[in-house]
N, C-alpha and C positions, 0 to 999 in steps of 0.2 A: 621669074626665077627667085625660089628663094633660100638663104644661108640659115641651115640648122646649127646650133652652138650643139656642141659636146653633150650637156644635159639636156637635150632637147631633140636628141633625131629620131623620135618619134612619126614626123613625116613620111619614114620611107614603108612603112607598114602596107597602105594598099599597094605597092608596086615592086616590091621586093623580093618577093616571089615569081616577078613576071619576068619571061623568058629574054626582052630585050632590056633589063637592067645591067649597066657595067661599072664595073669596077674597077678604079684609078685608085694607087698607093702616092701620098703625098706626107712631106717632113715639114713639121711646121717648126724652123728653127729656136730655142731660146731670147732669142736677142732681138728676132726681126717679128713683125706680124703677118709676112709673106707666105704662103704655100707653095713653097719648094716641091716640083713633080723631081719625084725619085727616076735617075735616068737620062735627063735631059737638062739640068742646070738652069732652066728657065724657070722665072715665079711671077706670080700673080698676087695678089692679092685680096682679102674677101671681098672688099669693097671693088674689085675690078672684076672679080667674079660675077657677083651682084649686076654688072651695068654691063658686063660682056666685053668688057676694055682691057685690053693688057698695059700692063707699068712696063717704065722702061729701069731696065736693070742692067749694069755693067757686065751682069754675067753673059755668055753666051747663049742662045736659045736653039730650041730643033726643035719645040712644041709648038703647034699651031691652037689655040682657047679658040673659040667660037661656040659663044652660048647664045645663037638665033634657037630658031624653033629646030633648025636640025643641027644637034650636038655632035662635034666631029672633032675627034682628037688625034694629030696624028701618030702617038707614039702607038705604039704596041701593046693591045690586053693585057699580052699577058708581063704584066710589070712585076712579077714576084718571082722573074727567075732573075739568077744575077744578081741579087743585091745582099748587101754585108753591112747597111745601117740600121740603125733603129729607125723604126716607123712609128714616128708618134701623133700621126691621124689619117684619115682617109676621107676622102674622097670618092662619095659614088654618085652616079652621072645617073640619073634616070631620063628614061625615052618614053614620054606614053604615049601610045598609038593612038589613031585617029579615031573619036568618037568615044574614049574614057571615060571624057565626062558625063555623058550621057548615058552611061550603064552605074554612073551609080560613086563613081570616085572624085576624090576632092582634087586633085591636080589639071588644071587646065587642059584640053584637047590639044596636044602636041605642045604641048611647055614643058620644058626642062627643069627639073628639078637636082640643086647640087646641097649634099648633108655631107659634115663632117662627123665622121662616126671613127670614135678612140677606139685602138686599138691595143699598141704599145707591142708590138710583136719583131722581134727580132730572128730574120734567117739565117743560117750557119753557113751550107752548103750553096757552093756557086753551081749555079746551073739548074737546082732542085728545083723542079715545078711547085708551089704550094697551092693549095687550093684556095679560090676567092674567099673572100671576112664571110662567113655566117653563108657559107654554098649549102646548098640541100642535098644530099643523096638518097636513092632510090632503095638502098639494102645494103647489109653489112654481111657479106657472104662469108667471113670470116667468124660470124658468133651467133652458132646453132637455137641462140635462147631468142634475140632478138625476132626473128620468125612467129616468134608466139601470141606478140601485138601484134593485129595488124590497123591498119588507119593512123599511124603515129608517122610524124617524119622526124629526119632526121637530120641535124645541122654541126657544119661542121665550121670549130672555129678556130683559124691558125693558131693561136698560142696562147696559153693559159697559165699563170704564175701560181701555185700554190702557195696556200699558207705556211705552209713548211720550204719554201722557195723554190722547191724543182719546177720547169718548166715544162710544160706538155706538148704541143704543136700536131697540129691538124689534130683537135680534141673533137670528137662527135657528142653532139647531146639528143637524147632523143626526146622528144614530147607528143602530145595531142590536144586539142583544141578542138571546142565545143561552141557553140552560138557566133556570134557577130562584134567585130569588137566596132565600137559607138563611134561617130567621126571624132569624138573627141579622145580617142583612146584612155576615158576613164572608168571603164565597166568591167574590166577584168576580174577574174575570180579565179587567184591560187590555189588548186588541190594539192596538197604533197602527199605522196607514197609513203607508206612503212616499210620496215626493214626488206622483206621479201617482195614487198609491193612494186608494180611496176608504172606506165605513167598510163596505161589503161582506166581513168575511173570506170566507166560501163560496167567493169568487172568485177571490182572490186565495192563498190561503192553505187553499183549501177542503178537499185529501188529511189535514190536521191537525186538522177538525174533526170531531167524531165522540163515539163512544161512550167506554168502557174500551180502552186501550192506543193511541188518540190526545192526542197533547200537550191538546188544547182540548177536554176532554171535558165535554159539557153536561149528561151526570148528575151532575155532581161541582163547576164551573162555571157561575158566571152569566159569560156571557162579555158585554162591551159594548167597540164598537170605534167610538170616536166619530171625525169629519169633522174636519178641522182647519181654521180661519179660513185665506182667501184659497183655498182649494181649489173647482172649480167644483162640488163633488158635494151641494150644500146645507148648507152651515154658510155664515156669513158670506162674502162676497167681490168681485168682478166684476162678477159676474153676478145679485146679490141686489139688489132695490129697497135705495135710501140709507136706513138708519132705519128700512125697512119702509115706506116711503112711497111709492105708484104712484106717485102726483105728479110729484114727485123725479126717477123713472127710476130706472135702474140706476148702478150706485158706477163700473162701467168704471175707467181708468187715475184714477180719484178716490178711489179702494180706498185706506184708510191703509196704512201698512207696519205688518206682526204679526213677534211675535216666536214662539218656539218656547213661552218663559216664559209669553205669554198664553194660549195655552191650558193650559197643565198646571200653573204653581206661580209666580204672581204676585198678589199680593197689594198693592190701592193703600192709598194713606196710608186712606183709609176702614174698611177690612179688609176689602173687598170680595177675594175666591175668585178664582179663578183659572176660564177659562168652563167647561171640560171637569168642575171638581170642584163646580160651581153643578149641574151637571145629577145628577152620582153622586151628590149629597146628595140630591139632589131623586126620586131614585131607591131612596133608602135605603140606599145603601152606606155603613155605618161603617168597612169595612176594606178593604183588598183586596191580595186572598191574592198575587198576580204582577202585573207587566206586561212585556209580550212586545213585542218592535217591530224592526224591521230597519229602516236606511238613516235616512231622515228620522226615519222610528217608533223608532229606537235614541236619537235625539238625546230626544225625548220620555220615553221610558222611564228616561232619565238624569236627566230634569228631576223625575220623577217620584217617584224616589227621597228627594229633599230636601226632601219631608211628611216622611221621620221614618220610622223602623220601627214605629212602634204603628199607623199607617196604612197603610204597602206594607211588606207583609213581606219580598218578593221581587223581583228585578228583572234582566231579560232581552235586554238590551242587543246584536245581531244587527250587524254589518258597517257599524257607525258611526263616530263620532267622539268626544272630547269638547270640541273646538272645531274648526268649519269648519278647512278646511287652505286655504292658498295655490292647492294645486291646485285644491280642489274651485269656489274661490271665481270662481280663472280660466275654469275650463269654463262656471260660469255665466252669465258674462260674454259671452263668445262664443257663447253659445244665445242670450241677450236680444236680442247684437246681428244676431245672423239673425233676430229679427222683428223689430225696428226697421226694418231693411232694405227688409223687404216694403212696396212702395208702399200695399197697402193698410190697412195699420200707423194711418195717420191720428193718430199719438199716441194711439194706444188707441181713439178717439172710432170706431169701426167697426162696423155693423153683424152681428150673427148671419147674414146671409143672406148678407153678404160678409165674411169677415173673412180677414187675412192667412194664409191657411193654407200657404203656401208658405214663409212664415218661420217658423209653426210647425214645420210636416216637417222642415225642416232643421231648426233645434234639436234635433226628437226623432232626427234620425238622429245628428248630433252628440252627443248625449248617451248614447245604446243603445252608442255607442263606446266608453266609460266601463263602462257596464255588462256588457259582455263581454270576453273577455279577445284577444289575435292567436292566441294556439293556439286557442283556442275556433271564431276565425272559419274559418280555417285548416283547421282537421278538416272544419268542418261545409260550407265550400263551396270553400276551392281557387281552380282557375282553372276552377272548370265553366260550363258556358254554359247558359242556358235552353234550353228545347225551344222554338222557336215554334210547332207545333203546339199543347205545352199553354197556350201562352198565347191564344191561337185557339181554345180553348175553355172558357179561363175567361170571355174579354171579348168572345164572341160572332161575330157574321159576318165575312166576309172585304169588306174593300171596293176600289173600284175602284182601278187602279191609275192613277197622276197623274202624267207625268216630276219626276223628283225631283232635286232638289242633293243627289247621295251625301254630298259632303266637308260642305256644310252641316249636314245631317240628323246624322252622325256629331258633329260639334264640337258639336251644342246637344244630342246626346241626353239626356233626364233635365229637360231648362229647361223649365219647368211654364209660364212665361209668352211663351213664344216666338211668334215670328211666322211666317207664312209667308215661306220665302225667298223673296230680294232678288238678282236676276240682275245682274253689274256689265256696265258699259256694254260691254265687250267680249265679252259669255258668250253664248257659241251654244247653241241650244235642244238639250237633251241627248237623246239616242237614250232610247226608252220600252224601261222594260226590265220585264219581270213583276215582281211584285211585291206584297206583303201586306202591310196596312196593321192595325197590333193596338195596344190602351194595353197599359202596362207588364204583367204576370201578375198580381197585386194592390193594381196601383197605378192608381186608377180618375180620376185627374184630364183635365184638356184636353189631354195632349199626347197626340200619336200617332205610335206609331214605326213605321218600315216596314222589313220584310226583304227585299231585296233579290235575287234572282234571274235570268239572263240566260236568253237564249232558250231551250227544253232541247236539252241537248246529249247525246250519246250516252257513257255511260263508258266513263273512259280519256281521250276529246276533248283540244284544246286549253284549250278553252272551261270546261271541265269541270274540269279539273287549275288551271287560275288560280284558280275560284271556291275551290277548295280551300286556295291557299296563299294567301287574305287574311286577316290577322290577326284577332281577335276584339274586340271593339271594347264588347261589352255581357253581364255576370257575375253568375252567380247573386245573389254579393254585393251588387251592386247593386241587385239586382232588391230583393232580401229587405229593404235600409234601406230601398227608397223603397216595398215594402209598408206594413214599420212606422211611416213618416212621415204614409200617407194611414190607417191605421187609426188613427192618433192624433190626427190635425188632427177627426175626426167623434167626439171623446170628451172633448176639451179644450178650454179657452177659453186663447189668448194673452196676455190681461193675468193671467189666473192663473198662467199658465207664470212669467210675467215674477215676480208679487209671490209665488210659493213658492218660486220660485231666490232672491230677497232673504232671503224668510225665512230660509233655511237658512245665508246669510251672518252671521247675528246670533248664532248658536249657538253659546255658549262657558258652561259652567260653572262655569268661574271669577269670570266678572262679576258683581262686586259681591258676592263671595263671599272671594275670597281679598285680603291685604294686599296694596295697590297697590305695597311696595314688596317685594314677594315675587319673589326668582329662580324660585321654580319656583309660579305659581298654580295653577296645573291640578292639580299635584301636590295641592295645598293642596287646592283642591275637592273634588277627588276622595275624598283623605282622611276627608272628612265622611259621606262613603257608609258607612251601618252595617249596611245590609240584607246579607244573604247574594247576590250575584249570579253569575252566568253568563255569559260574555263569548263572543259564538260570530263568528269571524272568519274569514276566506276566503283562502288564501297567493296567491291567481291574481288577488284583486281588486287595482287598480288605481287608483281612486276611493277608496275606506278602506281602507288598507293594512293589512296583517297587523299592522305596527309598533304602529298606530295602537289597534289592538285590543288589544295589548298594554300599550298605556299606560294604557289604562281598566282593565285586570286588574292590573297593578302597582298602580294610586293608589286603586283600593276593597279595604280591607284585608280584607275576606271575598270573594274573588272565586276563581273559577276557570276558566281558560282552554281552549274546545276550537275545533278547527280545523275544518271545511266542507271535506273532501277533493274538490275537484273543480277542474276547468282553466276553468268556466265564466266566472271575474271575478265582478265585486261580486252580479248577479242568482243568483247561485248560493242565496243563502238563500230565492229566491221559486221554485228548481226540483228541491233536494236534498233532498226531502221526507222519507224515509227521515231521513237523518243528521237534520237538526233534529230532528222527530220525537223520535228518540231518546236525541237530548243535553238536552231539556228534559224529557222524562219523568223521566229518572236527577236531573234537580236537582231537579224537584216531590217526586219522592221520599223525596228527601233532605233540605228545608227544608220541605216541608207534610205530615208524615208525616199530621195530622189529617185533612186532606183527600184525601189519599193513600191512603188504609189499604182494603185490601178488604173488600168488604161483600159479605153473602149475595145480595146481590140483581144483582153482578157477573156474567156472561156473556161473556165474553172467551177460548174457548179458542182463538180466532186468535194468541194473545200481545197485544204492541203490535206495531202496526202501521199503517198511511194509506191514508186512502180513495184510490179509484181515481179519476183525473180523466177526466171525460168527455167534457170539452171544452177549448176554448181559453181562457185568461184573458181577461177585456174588461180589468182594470186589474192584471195583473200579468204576467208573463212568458212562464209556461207552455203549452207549443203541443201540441196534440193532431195536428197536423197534419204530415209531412213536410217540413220547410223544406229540408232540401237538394235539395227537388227544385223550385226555385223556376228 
């Protein structure tokens, strides 16, 4: 039997997920060093724990301890209804079945194993069921987006103190996890999502995961890329019942404001963990050897670092910050205020079957602005015009033709809520002229735009020569945002758009970190960084400037600085697979030689190299598809 301390329950990692693990709430008083079972007035001790012996105590007992090979408690599982204390640790009981050992797990064939794992969670309601520390559930039938990963699970953990002090309970996190984590639980490898990003790498990030001579190599790699609160991909947000409570409804624009520190390295006056390092405990992770993150995931990855080098050896900081800029804060400003806009905005209060997507779109088309660079757009579409042919064959048949307000139809082209025109009281009915009526080439909402065509005329004509000198009125470029705007409105939820663009304003380093009366804090923050890091930044982006990346490589005294050679702007790091690829390989090499080191059982005579994409990103950038031919 043996007793994990608080920073240490790492242990429970192989068996945590198995079917006969239980879970016992225990109160480890201030005063005493006994573990108090919540319920039962009877206490033990670790050291009696340890030996399987109970202490004798003047209080009264109704608990029976027997920690033989078969663990037998006799109060009742379910210990989390009924109580009105503070829980300031737990106790879980693991059971391994017969022959454990022998498949491969560190725990003895039928030895018990007892960890204390901190919680600090407080219940309100008497009689409420809450669900077990860190239970798994199968699906979140409450939030349409979550569906969209699949292979990620989902954990759910009774109660979560934010940074801004509200309290959450029964918070779900979601993640995935990639390779094997080492018996020592120190091979881990942190991916963090971007703003839209979800905790999918394969998807977003898929050409880098792979075998030997991929950055994310899962022989070598436990990789885990958890979901960040307020994102709609199932961790906390929007879109999640309040508390976990059907009752309740959903959190909608009731959603608190998160910071970037709540998930990765905040710590309340309780000692309660930060939610993302609740779960990596809970998973057995003591160390972890990197983390990796671009954009929003760089801000994290920053965060990350200020556990301390005995914790994150390494750290991978991609086309970020280390505090929100002015700019980025105004861009977010102007996205939010394109859904507010949308009448059907409702202040958040909006249904899934109807919600503003037209204030979404614009936001994502406003923001992809950022994300790419003008030479970028530039190269890739010019002043080309769509085929309407190929658009007539993305969106199906030809329909009738209807006398049309030409100059109408031109001034609203693209208005997703338009009406049909409004003849003014002096407008003569206009001559029918042929005509095809098609939605945008990938942009699949209610409007409809029609290409216009006059009687046919024979070439050379008069007729024929005017049609040719009218201006061009509708561009690939166009076409291709308000693709992006309706692939995005059916993957996103609006009020998360809204509270991830908050989040990303709270992001600074220095808070609460350097002297308030410091000229230079960041400088100061930064300074604290002891880990070896990687700073990889983009000269084309625009959103996090090259500058910017250099100030994070100047203020972490181990850092070294490489460039993303492309014209792309800031999504350069979610499409230059190769270069990343190989600037992270060369720094694993170099600060994890342990994990690094070839082994006989290596296969790699491709070199390094990234996998080939098969497809389109659903939540990152990468197009399989022809876009300049939009």
């Amino acid at each position: 039997m043996t007793i994990i301390p608080p920073h240490g329950y790492g242990e429970m990692v192989a068996y945590s997920a198995h079917d006969q693990v239980r879970y016992y709430e225990v109160q480890i008083p201030s005063n005493t060093g006994y573990l108090n079972q919540i319920g039962t007035s009877g206490g033990v001790s670790p050291r009696d724990l340890e030996s399987g012996r109970k202490r004798k105590s003047k209080k009264k007992r109704t608990s029976n301890f027997n920690f033989n090979s078969n663990v037998t408690i006799s109060s009742s599982s379910s210990l989390f209804s009924s109580l009105r204390c503070r829980i300031k640790y737990l106790v879980l009981i693991h059971i391994a079945p017969a022959g454990w050992l022998n498949a491969g797990n560190r725990l003895p064939t039928n030895q018990s194993s007892v960890s204390i794992y901190h919680t600090s969670y407080t219940p309100t309601v008497e009689g409420e069921q809450l669900l077990n520390p860190v239970e798994r559930v199968a699906c979140q039938p409450e939030n349409p987006f979550s569906k969209l990963i699949t292979d990620q699970s989902i954990a759910i953990v009774p109660s979560f103190t934010l940074e801004s002090g509200v309290t959450l309970y029964n918070v779900p996190v979601a993640y995935t996890t990639k390779g094997k984590l080492s018996p020592t639980g120190d091979n881990a490898l942190v991916v963090c999502h971007a703003l839209s990003g979800s905790a999918d790498v394969s998807d977003w990030w898929g050409p880098l995961l792979g075998g030997p001579g991929q950055a994310f190599d899962v022989t070598r790699f436990f990789i885990i890329c958890l979901n960040s609160l307020g994102s709609p991909y199932g961790t906390a947000s929007a879109v999640t019942y309040k508390d976990g409570d059907k009752s309740r409804g959903l959190y909608g624009p009731e959603f608190p404001l998160t910071t970037i520190r709540d998930d990765v390295n905040w710590t309340d006056t309780n000692g309660q963990c930060s939610l993302h390092k609740i779960i990596l405990d809970d998973l057995g992770v003591r160390q972890i050897a990197a983390v990796v993150g671009g954009s929003m995931g760089g801000m994290l990855t920053l965060e990350y670092a200020y556990f301390g080098k005995d914790y994150v050896r390494c750290i991978v900081p991609i086309a970020t910050s280390s505090r929100h800029s002015a700019w980025g804060i105004s861009w977010g400003e102007a996205q939010r205020q394109s859904i507010y806009s949308d009448p059907k905005y409702e202040d958040g209060y909006y249904a899934f079957s109807d919600p503003p997507a037209t204030g979404l779109g614009a936001a994502r088309m406003s923001a992809l602005l950022t994300y790419r660079s003008r030479n970028s757009f530039e190269s890739r579409f010019g002043r080309n015009v769509p085929d309407p042919s190929k658009r007539q064959n993305i969106n199906g048949t030809q329909r009738l033709p209807t006398p049309p307000n030409e100059h109408w139809a031109v001034h609203n082209d693209g208005h997703k809520s338009t009406r049909p025109s409004r003849p003014s009281s002096g407008a003569q009915t206009p001559k029918p002229l042929t005509e095809l009526q098609f939605t945008d080439p990938q942009f699949t909402g209610a409007a409809v735009y029609t290409a216009h065509a006059p009687t046919p005329a024979s070439p050379g004509s008069v007729a024929s020569l005017e049609l040719s000198k009218r201006p061009a009125t509708y561009f690939s470029a166009q076409s291709y945002l308000r693709y992006q705007g309706e692939k995005f409105v059916k993957r996103f939820d609006s009020n998360c758009y809204i509270a991830i663009t908050r989040k990303l304003d709270t992001h600074d380093v220095s808070r609460h970190r350097a002297d308030e009366t410091s000229q230079t804090p960041v400088k100061d923050a930064l300074a604290q960084i002891q880990q070896p890091a990687l700073v990889l930044g983009i000269e084309s982006d625009g959103l996090f400037t090259f500058a910017e990346q250099q100030e994070i490589a100047d203020g972490i005294p181990d850092s070294r600085l490489k460039n993303i050679d492309s014209p792309e702007g800031h999504d350069a790091f979610l499409l230059q697979f190769e270069q990343v690829n190989r600037y992270i390989l060369e720094f694993f090499r170099e600060v994890l030689p342990d994990i690094m080191a070839p082994s006989e059982t290596d296969a790699n005579p491709a070199g390094d190299h990234v996998g080939k994409l098969t497809k389109s990103s659903t939540f990152g950038e990468a197009e399989v598809d022809d876009i300049t031919a939009w």
